[in-house]
N, C-alpha and C positions, 0 to 999 in steps of 0.2 A: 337274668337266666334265659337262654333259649328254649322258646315253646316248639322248637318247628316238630318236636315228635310227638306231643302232644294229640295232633290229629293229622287224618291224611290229610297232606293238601296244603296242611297251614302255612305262612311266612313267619321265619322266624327272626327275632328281632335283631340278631348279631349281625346275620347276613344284611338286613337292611344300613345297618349304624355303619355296617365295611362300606357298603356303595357309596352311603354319604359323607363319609371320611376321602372317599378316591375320588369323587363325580369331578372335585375341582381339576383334579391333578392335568384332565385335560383342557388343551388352548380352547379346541372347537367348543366342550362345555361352557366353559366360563362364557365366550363370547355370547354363545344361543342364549345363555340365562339372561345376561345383563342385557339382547336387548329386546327378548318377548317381556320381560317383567316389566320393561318400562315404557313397550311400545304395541305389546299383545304380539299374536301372531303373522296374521296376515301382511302386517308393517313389516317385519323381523324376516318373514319368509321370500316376499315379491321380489322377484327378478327385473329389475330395472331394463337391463338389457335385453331382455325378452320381451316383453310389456312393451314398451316403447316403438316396437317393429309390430305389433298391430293398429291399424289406421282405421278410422272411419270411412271409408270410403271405400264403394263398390260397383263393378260391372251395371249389378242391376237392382236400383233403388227405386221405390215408390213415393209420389208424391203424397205426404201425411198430412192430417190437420196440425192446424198450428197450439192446438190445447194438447197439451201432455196430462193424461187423467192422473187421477190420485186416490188411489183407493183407502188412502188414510188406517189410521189403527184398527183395520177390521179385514176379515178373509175371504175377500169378496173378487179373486184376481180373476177366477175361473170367469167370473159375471165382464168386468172391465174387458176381457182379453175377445169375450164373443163380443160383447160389443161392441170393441175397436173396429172387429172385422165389420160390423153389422152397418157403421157410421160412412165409414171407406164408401160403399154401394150409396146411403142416399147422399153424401155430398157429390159424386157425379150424377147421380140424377136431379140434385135441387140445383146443382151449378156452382157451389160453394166451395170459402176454401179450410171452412171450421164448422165444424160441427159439433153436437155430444150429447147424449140420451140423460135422462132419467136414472141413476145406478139406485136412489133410493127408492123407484118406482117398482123397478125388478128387485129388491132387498124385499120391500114387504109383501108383494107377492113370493116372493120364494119361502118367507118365513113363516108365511101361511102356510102355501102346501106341504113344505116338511112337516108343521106341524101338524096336518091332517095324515100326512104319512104315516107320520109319527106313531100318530093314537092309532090309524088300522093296523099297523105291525103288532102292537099293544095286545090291539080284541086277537089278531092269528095267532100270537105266541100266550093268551092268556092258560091256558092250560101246562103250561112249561113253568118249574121253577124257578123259583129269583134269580136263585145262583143256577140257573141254567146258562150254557154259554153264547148263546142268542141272543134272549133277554139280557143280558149283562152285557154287550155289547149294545144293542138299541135304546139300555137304559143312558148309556154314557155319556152320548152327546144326541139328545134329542131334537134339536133345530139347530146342530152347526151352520157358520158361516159359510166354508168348505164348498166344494161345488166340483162339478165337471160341463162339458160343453153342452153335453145333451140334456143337461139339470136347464142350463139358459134355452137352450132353444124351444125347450119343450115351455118356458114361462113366454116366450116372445111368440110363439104360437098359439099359446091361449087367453092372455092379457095384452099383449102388445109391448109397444114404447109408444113414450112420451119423451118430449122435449127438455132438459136436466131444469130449465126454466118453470116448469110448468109443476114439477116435484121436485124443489133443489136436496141440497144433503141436509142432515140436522146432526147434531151433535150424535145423537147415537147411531146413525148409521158412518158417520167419520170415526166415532170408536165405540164399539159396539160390547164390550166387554158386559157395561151394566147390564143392559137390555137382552142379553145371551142370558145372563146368571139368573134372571128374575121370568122370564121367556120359559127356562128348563125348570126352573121349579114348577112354574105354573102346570108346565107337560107333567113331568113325575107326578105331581099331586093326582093330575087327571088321569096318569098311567093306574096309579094305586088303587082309585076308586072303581077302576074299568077291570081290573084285575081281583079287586074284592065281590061286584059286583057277577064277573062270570064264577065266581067260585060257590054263590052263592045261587047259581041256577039260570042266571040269567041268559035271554034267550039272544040270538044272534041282532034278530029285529031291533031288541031293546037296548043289548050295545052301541048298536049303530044313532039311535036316537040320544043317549047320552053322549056320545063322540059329537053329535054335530051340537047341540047346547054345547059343550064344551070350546066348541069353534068359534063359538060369539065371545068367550072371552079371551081368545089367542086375538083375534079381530081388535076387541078395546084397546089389547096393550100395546097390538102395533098400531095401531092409530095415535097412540097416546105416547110412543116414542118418533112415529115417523112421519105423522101426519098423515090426513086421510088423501088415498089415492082418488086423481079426477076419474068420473065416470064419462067425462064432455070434456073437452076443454075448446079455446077459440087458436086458434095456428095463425098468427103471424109473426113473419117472417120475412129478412132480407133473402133474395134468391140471383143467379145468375140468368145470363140474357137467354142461355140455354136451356135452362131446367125442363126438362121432362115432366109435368105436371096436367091435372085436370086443365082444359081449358076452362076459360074465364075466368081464373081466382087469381090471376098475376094481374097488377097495378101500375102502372110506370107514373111514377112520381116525382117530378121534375124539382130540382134544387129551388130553393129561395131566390128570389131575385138578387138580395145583395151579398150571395154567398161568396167567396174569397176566388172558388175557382168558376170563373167565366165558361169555361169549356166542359163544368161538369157536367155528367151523361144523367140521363137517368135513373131512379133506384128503381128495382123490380119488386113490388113486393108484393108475395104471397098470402092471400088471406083465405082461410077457409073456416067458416063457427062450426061450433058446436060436434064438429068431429069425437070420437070414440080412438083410446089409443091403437085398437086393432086395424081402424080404419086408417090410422094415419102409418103405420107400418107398412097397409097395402099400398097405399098411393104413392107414400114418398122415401121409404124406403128398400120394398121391393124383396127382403130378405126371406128366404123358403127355409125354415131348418129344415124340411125333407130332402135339401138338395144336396147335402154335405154326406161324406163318410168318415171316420172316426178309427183313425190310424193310428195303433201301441207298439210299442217294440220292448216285449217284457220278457225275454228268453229264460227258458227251464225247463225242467224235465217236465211238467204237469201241465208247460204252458206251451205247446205245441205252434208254430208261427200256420197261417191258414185258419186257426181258426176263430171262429169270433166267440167272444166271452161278454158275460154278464155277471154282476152282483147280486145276490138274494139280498131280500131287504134294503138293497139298496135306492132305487127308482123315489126321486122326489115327487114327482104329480102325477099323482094316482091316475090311471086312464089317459097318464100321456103315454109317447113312446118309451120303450125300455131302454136301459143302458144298454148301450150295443158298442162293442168294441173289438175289433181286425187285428190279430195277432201279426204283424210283418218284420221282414228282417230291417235293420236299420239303411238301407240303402233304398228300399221302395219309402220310408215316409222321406227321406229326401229326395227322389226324384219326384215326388208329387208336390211338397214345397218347392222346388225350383218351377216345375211347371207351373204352377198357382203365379209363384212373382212374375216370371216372366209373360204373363199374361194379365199382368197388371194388377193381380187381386193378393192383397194379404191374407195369411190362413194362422190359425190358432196354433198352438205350440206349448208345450208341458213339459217341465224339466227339473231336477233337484239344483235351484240356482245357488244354493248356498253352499256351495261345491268351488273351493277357490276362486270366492267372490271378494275382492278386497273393497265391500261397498263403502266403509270408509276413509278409504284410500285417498290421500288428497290430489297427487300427482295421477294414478293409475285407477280411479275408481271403477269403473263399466266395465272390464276387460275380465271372459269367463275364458281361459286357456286353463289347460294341462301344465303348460310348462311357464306358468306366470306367475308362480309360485314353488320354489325348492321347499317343499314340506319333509321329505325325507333326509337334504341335504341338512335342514335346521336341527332335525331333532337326531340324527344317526340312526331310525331306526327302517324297514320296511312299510309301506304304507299300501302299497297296490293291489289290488283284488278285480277280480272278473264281475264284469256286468251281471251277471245271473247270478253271483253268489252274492253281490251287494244287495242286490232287491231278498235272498231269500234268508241273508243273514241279518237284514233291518240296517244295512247301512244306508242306501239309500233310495227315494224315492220319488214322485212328484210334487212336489213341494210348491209348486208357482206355473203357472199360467202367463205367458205374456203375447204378443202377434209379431211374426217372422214381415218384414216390409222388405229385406233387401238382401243379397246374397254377392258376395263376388267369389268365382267362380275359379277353381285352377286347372291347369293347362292338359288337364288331363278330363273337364268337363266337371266333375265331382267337386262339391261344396267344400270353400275354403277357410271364409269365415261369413254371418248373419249379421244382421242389420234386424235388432230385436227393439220393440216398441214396448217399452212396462208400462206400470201402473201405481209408480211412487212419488208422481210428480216432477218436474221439469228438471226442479233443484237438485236431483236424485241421479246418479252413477254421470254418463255423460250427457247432460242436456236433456237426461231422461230417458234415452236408450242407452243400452248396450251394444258390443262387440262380443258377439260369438264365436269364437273359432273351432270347428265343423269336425274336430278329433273334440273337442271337449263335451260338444253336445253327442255324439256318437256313444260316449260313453255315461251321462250325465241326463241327456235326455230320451224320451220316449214315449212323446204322443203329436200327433200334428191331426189338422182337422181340415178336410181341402172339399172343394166341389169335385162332384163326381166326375164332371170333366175331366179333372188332373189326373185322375186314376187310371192306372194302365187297364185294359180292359179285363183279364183274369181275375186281378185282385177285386177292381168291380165285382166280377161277379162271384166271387167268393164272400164279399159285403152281401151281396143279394140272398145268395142262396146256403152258408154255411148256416147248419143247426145254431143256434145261442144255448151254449153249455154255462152252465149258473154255477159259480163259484161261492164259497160262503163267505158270507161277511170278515171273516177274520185269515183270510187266504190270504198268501203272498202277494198276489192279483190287488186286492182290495188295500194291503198294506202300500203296493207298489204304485198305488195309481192319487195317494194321497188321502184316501178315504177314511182312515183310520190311522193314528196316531200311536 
């Protein structure tokens, strides 16, 4: 029987049985069927002949380390991608041609302070019902993986790095799943007791004394997942004949006598004890997060290009700097990206990668184009929508973090396709980078992070001097930037 009058709105079932009686009747149906069912989409869709005519290689590429990070089953790219940037500055000043931080060092630090965040969002919003729409969001995910640039910078500013040696990975910070699930219980439990506690009179003062005992046991469990962070450690190191470093701590250490090569040089190396990670960020790697600007390109009605935006509730370390974010058209975060490469410095970069990614693609893995995939061609139907209605209708977002190294340039000066450095490992898309072509990201992407240098001087000082207008936590803003799921 047909229900479709049943209610407004409904599907009724005859009409469904007709489509599926006809769907075969046509060639292009049958063909799209038989070969996403047996090959998924992205296989079924790729343009061979499209794909193919994008190349690795460009005008203007940077010399990279030879480790391609890995940020393994955990969501930790925002942290990788500052980092990359961060490494790039000390291998030319240690003289080096590899490098690679600590990622579990800035993980337990950051899973700290969100969780001190955490619980003061807890004690502000304790007078606000559960189901209030705040709390019900800051309940959600109380020490996400999740991150943005200024979440790192603002940890690299007040903990430092360390040497990935000195704090390797551990099981749960390569997949971090358990240690989230058990991490946000521990929060909730301590959310409830802090929100029983204010209901029950309790005074601002005495909040805050129960929030920081509560911090000793966010402390145990990351210890006891990630290992305790050095407070000292000793730095050595192989370095270049150049390195930029204190005087006296380089060694030159001359080969064995019966070593194979006769004519080998000297090793350099660097030894400094008992160093503090903040101390070794000053000396040898030289990175200012005050020195960067923080460029979105998130267009809409409510989101005005000029001005700079912030998240409520959102700021991971408490008394660091706020989230600060420069509304720009998409044309100014790319001329600041090309000025960055062309000056030799990689900058951070934010984008929905999952956007005609055929990541496993065996022939065309890496390659992020528009037209490297017929998605509309496969299925017959419409697919395309406008930047500002994708962010406000939840189709798409920031989803990944990775560092722009190279650009080649078309003839008209304007970005053709990127030379992108991720954070999934070597064995991952091409060698471990991508191919970005500069119409995909235009539409797909929307954040870059550059030295103030690179910045035209208005926009500068629009960074400087724009009010910080505070969005809520469950904005388009917020959804659009990855923050929220």
């Amino acid at each position: 029987m047909d229900t479709s009058t049943d209610r407004q709105g409904a599907l009724g079932t005859a009409w469904a049985h007709q489509l599926d009686a006809s769907f075969a009747d046509e060639r292009a149906n049958r063909v799209a069927r038989n070969a996403v069912t047996s090959m998924d989409v992205a296989a079924a869709a790729r343009d061979p002949r499209v794909l193919r005519s994008y190349h690795d290689t460009y005008g203007v590429s940077l010399k990279t380390a030879s480790t391609v990070t890995n940020q393994r089953q955990s969501g930790r790219c925002w942290m990788f991608a500052t980092l990359n940037v961060a490494r790039a500055a000390a291998m030319r000043r240690l003289d080096v041609e590899d490098l690679e931080f600590s990622q579990a060092y800035g993980m337990f630090y950051d899973k700290l302070e969100k969780a001190n965040s955490f619980l003061a969002n807890v004690i502000d919003t304790a007078g606000l019902p559960a189901d209030d729409r705040t709390v019900s969001l800051i309940m959600d995910e109380p020490a996400p993986d999740g991150g943005l640039f200024r979440f790192a910078a603002n940890l690299i500013a007040k903990w430092g790095l360390v040497p990935k040696d000195v704090m390797p990975e551990t099981a749960c910070s390569r997949n971090s799943r358990e240690m989230n699930l058990q991490l946000d219980r521990l929060l909730r439990r301590d959310a409830a007791d802090l929100r029983s506690k204010a209901a029950d009179g309790a005074s601002t003062d005495e909040l805050d004394a129960a929030r920081r005992s509560m911090m000793g046991d966010v402390h145990r469990m990351l210890c006891i997942c990630l290992g305790e962070p050095p407070v000292t450690f000793d730095l050595e190191c192989a370095v270049g004949p150049h390195a930029d470093v204190p005087e006296g701590l380089v060694t030159d250490i001359l080969p064995a006598p019966d070593a194979d090569d006769k004519d080998a040089k000297p090793r350099h190396v660097l030894r400094d004890a008992g160093i503090t990670p903040r101390q070794y960020r000053e000396r040898y790697v030289g990175f200012d997060p005050d020195d960067y600007v923080v460029l979105v390109s998130v267009p809409g009605q409510d989101r005005p290009f000029g001005h700079a935006f912030g998240i409520r509730y959102e700021d991971t370390v408490v008394g660091g700097a706020p989230l600060r974010m420069l509304n720009q058209p998409m044309d100014v975060l790319e001329g600041a990206a090309v000025a960055s490469l062309e000056a030799g410095v990689p900058c951070y970069m934010a984008c929905d990668v999952g956007k005609n990614l055929g990541r496993s693609l065996e022939d065309y893995p890496g390659t992020l184009a528009l037209d490297g995939m017929d998605l509309e061609g496969l299925f017959g139907v419409p697919l395309d929508m406008e930047k500002a209605t994708m962010y406000d209708l939840h189709e798409s977002c920031m989803t990944h973090a990775m560092t722009f190294q190279g650009v080649e340039l078309a003839s008209d000066g304007r970005p053709h396709a990127w030379r992108v450095e991720n954070s999934w490992g070597k064995d991952s898309c091409k060698d471990g980078y991508l191919v970005m072509a500069a119409d995909w990201y235009r539409l797909y992407g929307g954040g870059v992070v550059v030295e103030r240098r690179f910045v035209p001087d208005d926009v500068l000082e629009a960074w400087d001097k724009a009010p910080l207008e505070l969005q809520d936590p469950w904005s388009v803003l917020a959804l659009a930037m990855g923050l929220r799921s």
